[in-house]
C-alpha positions as CSV (number, residue, x, y, z in Angstrom):
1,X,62.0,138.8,130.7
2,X,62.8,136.2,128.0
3,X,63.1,137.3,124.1
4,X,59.8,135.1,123.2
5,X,58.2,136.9,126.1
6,X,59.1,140.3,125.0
7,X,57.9,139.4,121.4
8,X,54.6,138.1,122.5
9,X,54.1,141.7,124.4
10,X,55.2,143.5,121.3
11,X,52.8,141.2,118.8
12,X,49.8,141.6,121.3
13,X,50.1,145.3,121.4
14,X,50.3,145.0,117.8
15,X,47.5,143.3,116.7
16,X,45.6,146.3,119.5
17,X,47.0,149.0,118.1
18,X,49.5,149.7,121.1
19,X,46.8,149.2,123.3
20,X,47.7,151.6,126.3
21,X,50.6,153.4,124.4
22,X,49.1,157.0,122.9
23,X,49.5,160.3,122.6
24,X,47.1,163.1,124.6
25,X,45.7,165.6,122.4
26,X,43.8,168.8,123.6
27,X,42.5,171.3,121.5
28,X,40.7,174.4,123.3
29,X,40.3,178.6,123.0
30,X,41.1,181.3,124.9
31,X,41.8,184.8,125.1
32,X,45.0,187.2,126.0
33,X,42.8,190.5,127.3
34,X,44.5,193.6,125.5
35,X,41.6,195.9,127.2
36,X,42.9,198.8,129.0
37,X,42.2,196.8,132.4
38,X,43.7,193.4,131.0
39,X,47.5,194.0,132.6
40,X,50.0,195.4,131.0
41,X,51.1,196.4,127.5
42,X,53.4,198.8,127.1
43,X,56.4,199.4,124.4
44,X,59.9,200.0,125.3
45,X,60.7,202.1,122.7
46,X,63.8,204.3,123.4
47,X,64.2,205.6,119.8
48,X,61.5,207.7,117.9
49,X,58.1,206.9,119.7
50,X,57.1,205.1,116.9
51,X,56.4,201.7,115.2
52,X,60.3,200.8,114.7
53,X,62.4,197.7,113.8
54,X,63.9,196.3,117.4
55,X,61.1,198.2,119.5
56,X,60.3,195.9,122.0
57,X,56.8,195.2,123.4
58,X,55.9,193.7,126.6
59,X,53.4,192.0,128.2
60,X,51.2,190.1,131.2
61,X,47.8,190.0,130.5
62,X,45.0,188.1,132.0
63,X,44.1,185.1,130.5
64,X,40.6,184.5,129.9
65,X,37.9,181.2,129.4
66,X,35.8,180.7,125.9
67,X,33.1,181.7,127.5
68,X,32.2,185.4,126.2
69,X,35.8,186.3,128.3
70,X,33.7,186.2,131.9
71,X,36.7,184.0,133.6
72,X,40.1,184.7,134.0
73,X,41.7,181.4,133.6
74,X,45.3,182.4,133.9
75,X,47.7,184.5,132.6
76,X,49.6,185.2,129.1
77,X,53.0,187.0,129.7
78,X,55.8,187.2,127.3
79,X,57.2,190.1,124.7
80,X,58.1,190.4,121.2
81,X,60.8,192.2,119.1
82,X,59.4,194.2,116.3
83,X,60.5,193.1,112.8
84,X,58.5,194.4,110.3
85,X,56.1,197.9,110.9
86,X,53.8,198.1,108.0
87,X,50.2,198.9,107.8
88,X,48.7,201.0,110.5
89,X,47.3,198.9,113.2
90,X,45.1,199.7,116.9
91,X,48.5,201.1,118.5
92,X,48.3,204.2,116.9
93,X,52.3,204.4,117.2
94,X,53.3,203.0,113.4
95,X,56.7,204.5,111.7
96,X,54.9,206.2,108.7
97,X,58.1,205.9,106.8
98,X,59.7,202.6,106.6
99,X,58.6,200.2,103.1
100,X,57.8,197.2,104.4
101,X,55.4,194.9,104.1
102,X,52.1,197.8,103.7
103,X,49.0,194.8,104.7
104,X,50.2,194.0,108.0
105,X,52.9,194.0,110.9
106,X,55.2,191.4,112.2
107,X,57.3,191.0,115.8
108,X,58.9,187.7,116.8
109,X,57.4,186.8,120.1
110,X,57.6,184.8,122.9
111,X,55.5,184.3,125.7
112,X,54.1,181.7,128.4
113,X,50.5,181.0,129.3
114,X,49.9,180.6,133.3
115,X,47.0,178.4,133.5
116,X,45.3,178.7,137.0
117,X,43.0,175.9,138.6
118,X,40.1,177.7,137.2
119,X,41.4,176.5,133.6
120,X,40.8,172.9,134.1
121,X,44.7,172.4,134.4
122,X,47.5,173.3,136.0
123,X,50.9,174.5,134.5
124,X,52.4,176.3,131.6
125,X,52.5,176.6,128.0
126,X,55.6,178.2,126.5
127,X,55.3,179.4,122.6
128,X,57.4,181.1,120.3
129,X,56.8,182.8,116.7
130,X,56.3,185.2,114.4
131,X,53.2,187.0,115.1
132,X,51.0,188.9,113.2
133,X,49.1,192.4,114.5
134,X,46.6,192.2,111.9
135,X,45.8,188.7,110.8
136,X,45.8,185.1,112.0
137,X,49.5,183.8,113.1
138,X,50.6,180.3,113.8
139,X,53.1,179.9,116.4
140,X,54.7,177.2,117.9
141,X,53.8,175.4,121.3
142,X,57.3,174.8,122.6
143,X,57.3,172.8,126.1
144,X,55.1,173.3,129.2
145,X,54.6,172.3,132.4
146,X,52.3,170.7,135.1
147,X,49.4,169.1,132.7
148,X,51.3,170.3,130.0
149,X,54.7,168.6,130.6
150,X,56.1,167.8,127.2
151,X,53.7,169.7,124.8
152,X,54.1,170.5,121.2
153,X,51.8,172.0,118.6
154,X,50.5,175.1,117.8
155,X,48.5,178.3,119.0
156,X,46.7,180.3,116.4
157,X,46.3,183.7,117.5
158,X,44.0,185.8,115.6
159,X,43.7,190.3,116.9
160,X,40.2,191.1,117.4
161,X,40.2,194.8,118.0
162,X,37.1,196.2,120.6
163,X,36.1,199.5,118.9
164,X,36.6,201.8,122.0
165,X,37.8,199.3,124.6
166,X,40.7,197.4,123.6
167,X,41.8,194.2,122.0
168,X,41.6,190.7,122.7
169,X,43.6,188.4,121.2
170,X,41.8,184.6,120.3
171,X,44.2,181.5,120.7
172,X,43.4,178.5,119.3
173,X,45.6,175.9,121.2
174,X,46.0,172.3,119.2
175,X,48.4,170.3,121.8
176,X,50.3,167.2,121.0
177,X,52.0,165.7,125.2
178,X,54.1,162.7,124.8
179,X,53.0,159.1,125.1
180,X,51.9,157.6,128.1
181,X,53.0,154.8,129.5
182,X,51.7,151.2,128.3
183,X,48.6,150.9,130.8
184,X,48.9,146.8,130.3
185,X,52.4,146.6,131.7
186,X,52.6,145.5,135.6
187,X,55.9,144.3,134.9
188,X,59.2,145.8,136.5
């Protein structure tokens, strides 16, 4: 392809706004079930029994739809390290001695949501962060898989304790994939 060739492309996709060349973005909830017949959830605590700095917890839950939590989409697997016990929270396991921060409790986490054709997609989502047990945490969407190849942006997962049954943990996934390829170009 000759310079003015390559410059004409360029100005035409210009004056389109890139035509073909964008970016996906997805936004969509679901929910990591924390009920006693969600999966598991268990600490590996080989200290005190308690809420402790470097307990680790771990997880693989299922992975449910927006849709009052009837479908299981998926799953949401992963652990996190304890950093900061504070505030007493659903586990019933906090370290009553340790001054930290006394409104909430933090663990760095990572973990990977399994998406299964139910979902609408098909691959992963890996994310990484510090999380909160007691309030809304923002955590970063780190790479995926399948539909997800690529993907960046954020998960906002926000505890919401079930008085007798369990938790459920909402996720609000905002998802940046890469750009596509220029849909105009047939050329090699």
């Amino acid at each position: 392809m000759s310079k003015t060739s390559l410059m004409v492309l360029m100005l035409a996709g210009a004056a389109q706004g890139f035509g073909g060349w964008h970016r996906r973005h997805i936004e969509f909830t679901t929910f990591a079930d924390g009920r006693p017949d969600g999966g598991i959830r268990q600490s590996a605590d080989v200290e005190d029994g308690l809420d402790s700095p470097g307990d680790i917890f771990v997880f693989d839950q299922k992975l449910l739809a927006d849709d009052s939590c009837k479908t299981v989409i998926g799953r949401n697997a992963g652990y996190c390290i304890r950093t900061d016990p504070g505030k007493p929270d659903w586990s019933g396991t906090d370290h009553p001695t340790l001054p930290d921060d006394p409104e909430n409790n933090w663990g760095q986490c990572t973990w990977t949501l399994t998406f299964y054709e139910e979902s609408g997609y098909e691959g992963t989502l890996q994310v990484s962060g510090r999380e909160s047990d007691m309030h809304t945490s923002y955590v970063s969407i780190i790479g995926g898989t399948g539909d997800f190849k690529g993907a960046k942006g954020v998960l906002a997962t926000t505890p919401e304790p079930l008085p007798q049954q369990g938790i459920l943990f909402r996720q609000e996934l905002d998802i940046t994939l890469p750009r596509t390829s220029y849909s105009g170009w047939s050329g090699n």
